[in-house]
C-alpha positions as CSV (number, residue, x, y, z in Angstrom):
1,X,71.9,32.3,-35.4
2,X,70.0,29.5,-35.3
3,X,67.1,30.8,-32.4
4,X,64.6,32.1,-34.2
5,X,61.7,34.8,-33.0
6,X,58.8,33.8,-34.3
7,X,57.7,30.2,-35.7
8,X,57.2,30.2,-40.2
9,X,54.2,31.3,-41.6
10,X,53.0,28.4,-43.4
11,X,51.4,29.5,-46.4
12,X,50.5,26.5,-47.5
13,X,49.1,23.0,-46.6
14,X,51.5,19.9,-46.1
15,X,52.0,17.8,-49.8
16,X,50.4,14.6,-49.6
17,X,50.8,12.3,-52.1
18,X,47.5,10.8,-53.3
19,X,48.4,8.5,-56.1
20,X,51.4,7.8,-58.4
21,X,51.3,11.3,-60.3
22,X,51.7,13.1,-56.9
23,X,54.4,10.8,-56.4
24,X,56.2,11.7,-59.1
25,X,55.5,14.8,-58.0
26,X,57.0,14.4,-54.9
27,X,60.2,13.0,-55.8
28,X,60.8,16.0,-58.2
29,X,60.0,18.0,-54.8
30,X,62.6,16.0,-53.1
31,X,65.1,16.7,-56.1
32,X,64.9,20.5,-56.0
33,X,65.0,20.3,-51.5
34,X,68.5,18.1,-52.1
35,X,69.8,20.4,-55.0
36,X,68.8,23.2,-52.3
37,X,70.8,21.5,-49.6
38,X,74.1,20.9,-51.8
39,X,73.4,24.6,-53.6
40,X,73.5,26.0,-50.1
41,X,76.0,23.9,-48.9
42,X,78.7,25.3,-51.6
43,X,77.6,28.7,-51.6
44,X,78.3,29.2,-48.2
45,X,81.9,27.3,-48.5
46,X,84.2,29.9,-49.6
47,X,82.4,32.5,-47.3
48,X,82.9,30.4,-44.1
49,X,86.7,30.0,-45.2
50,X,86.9,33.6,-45.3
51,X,84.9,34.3,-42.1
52,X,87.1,31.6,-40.4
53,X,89.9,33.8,-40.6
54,X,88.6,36.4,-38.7
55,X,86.6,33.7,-36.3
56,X,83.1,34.9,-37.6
57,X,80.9,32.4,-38.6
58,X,77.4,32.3,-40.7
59,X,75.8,34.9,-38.0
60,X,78.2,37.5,-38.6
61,X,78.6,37.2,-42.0
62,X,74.5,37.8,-42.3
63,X,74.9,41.1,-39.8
64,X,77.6,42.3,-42.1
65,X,76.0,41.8,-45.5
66,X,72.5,43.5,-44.6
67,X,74.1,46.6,-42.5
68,X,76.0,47.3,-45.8
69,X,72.9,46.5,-47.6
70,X,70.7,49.1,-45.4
71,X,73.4,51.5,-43.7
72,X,71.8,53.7,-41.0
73,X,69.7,50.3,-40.6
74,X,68.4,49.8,-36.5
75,X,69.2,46.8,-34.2
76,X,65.0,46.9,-34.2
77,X,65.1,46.4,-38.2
78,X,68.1,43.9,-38.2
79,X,66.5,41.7,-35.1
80,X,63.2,42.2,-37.8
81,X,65.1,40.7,-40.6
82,X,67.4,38.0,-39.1
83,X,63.9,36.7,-37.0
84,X,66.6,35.6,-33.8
85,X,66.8,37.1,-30.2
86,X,68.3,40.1,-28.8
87,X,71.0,37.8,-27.0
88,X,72.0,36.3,-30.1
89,X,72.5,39.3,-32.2
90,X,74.3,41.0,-29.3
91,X,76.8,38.5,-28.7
92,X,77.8,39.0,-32.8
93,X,77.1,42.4,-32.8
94,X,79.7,43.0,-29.7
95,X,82.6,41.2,-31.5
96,X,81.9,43.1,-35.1
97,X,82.1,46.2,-32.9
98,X,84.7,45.6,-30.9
99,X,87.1,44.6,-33.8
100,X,86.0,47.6,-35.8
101,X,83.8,45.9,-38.1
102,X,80.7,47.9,-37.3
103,X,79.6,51.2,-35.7
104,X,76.7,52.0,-34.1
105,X,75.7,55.1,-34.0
106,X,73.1,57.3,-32.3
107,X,70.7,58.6,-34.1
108,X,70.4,62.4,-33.7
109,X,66.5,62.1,-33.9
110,X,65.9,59.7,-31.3
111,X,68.8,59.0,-29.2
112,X,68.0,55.7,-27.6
113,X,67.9,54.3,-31.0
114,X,71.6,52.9,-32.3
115,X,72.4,53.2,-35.9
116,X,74.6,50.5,-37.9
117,X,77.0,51.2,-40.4
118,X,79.7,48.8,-41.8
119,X,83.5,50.5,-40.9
120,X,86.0,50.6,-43.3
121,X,87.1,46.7,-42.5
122,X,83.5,46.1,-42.6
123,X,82.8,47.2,-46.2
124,X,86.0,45.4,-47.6
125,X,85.2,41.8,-46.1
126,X,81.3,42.3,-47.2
127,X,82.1,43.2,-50.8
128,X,85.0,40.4,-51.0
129,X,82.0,37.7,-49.6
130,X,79.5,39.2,-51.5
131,X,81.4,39.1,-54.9
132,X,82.6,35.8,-54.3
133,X,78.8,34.8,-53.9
134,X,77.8,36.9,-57.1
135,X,80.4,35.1,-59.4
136,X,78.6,31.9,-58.5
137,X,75.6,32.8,-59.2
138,X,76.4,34.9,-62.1
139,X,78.0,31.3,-63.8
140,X,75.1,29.4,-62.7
141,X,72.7,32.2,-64.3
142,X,74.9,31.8,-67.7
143,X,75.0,28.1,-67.7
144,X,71.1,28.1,-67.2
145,X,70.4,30.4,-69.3
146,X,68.4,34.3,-70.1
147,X,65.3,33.3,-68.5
148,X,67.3,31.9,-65.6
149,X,67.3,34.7,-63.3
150,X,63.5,35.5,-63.1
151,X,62.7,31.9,-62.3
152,X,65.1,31.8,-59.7
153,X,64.1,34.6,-58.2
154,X,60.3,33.3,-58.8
155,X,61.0,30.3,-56.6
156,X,63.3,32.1,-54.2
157,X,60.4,34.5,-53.7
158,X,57.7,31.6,-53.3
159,X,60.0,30.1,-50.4
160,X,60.0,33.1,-48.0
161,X,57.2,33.7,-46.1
162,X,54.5,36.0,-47.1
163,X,55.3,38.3,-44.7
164,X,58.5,39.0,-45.3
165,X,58.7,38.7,-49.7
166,X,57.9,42.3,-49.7
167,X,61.7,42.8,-48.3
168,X,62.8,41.9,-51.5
């Protein structure tokens, strides 16, 4: 899932550091993109075990969680959201299909458009990889503390592109 759509909306201009304070400032910004790297790194461990069983891997796991997030969503709106080709989500969207994962579904309004839904084998493998993501989360939130959760957010927020922080 790595071919993207459209290139990142850069919101704003390239850091440069000017003197030693923007250094300092810098190396904290270096900090926080390690500490992003690692964070990602472990969050996504335990999932791709899981998903290894069934030989998904990172692109299906994303297909899965946002279908159960938005049932009834398009392939339009999930193409929308992932930001990767029609190929790409085609060749993960077959295999969900196929092993009864996910249903497409016409929609009785406009029947060219396909609906997704997660199937019964669908919803139990999201809300096992989505609860084993929440507990992490949920123990770093208490280990950081009550104001933890906004700031996160906050800074999750100020990552994604304009466009698309609106989403959620």
């Amino acid at each position: 899932m790595t071919a993207s759509r459209t290139p990142p909306d850069h919101d704003a201009p390239p850091v440069e550091p000017q003197d030693m304070e923007d250094m300092e400032d810098m190396e904290d910004l270096r900090q926080a993109i390690e500490l992003l790297f690692f964070a990602y790194r472990d969050f996504t461990a335990e999932p791709d075990a899981i998903l290894a069983r069934y030989g998904f891997g990172r692109a299906h796991h994303r297909v899965i969680y946002f279908v159960g997030r938005s049932p009834g969503m398009t392939v339009s709106q999930l193409l929308d959201i992932l930001q990767i080709t029609k190929q790409s989500l085609a060749r993960v969207l077959r295999q969900l299909v196929d092993e009864g994962f996910i249903e497409q579904r016409q929609d009785v309004g406009d029947g060219r458009r396909r609906l997704l839904h997660l199937c019964e084998k669908g919803i139990e493998i999201e809300a096992l990889l989505t609860a084993r993501q929440a507990e992490r989360i949920a123990a770093a939130y208490q280990n950081a503390g009550p104001d933890a959760p906004r700031g996160f957010k906050d800074v999750l927020r100020g990552i994604i592109n304009k466009k698309d922080r609106q989403r959620v």
